[in-house]
C-alpha positions in Angstrom: -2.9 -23.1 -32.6 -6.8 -23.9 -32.6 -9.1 -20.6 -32.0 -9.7 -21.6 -28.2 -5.9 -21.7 -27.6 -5.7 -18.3 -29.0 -9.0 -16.9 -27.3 -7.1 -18.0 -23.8 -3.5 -16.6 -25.1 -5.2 -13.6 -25.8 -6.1 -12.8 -22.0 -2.4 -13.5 -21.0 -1.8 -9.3 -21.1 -0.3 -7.4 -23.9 2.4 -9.6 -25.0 -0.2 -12.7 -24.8 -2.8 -10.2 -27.1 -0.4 -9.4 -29.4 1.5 -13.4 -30.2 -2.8 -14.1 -30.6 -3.5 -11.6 -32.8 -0.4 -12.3 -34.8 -1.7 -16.3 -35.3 -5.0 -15.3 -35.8 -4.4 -13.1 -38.3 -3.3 -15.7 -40.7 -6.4 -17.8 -39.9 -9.0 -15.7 -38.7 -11.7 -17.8 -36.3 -14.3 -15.9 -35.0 -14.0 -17.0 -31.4 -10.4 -16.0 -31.2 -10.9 -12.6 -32.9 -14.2 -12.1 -30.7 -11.8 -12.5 -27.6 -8.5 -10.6 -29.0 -11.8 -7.7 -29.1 -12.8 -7.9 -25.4 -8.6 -8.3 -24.3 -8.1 -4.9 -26.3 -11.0 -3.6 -24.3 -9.8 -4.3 -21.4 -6.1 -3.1 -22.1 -7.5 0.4 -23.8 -9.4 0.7 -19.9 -6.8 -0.6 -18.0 -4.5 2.4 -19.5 -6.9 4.7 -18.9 -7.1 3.6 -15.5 -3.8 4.2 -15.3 -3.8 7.7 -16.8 -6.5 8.7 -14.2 -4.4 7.7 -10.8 -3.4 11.4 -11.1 -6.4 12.9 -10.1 -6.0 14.4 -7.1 -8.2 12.1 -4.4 -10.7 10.8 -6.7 -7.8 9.2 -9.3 -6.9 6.8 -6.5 -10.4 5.3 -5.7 -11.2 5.2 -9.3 -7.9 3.4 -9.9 -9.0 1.0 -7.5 -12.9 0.5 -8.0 -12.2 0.1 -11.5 -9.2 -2.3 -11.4 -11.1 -4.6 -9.5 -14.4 -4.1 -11.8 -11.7 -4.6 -14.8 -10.1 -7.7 -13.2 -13.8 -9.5 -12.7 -14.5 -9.1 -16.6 -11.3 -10.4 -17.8 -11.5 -13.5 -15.1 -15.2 -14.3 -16.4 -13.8 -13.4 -19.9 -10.8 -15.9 -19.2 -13.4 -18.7 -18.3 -15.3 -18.2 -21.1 -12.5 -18.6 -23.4 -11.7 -21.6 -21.6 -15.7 -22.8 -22.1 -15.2 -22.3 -25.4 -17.9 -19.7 -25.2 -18.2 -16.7 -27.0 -20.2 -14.0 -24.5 -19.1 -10.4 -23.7 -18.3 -9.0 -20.1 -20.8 -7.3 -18.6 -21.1 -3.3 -19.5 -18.4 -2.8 -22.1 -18.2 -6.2 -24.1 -20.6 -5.4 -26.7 -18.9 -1.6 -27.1 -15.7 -3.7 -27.2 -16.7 -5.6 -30.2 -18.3 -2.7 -31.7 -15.5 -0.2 -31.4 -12.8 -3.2 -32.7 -14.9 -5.1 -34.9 -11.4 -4.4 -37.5 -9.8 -7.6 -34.8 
């Protein structure tokens, strides 16, 4: 599996994450591991999302606001990958790489 093949099987949620950061971690490539960084950003929010639905009133709307928020990064993420390119979403992707720079 070439690094864009992984960068793309990276975004296919956590089973997809995990089978590229099993194949990667034989070969690392920097454009798959810079990917299988953003995907475990975007799973470590979308859990947290999750965890936040029960707020009373507010859990609901941030549920929503940020699902759709979270679902524009990974899509431009997702395109990128496909590109070839290595950029990070908007907001968090820099954090991402920071905080998993271990990937």
């Amino acid at each position: 599996m070439n690094a864009k093949t992984k960068a793309i099987v990276s975004h296919l949620f956590v089973i997809g994450w995990l089978i590229a950061l099993i194949v990667n971690s034989s070969k690392k490539e920097q454009l798959a591991s810079f990917y299988i960084r953003q995907n475990l950003g975007f799973i470590v929010v979308w859990v947290a999302l999750e965890v936040l639905r029960i707020l009373p009133i507010v859990g609901p709307v941030i549920r929503v606001v940020g699902g759709v928020l979270l679902f524009i990064g990974w899509l431009m993420s997702l395109i990128w990958s496909i590109q070839g390119e290595q950029k990070p979403v908007p907001w968090l992707g820099e954090q991402f790489q920071a905080w998993f720079r271990g990937f």
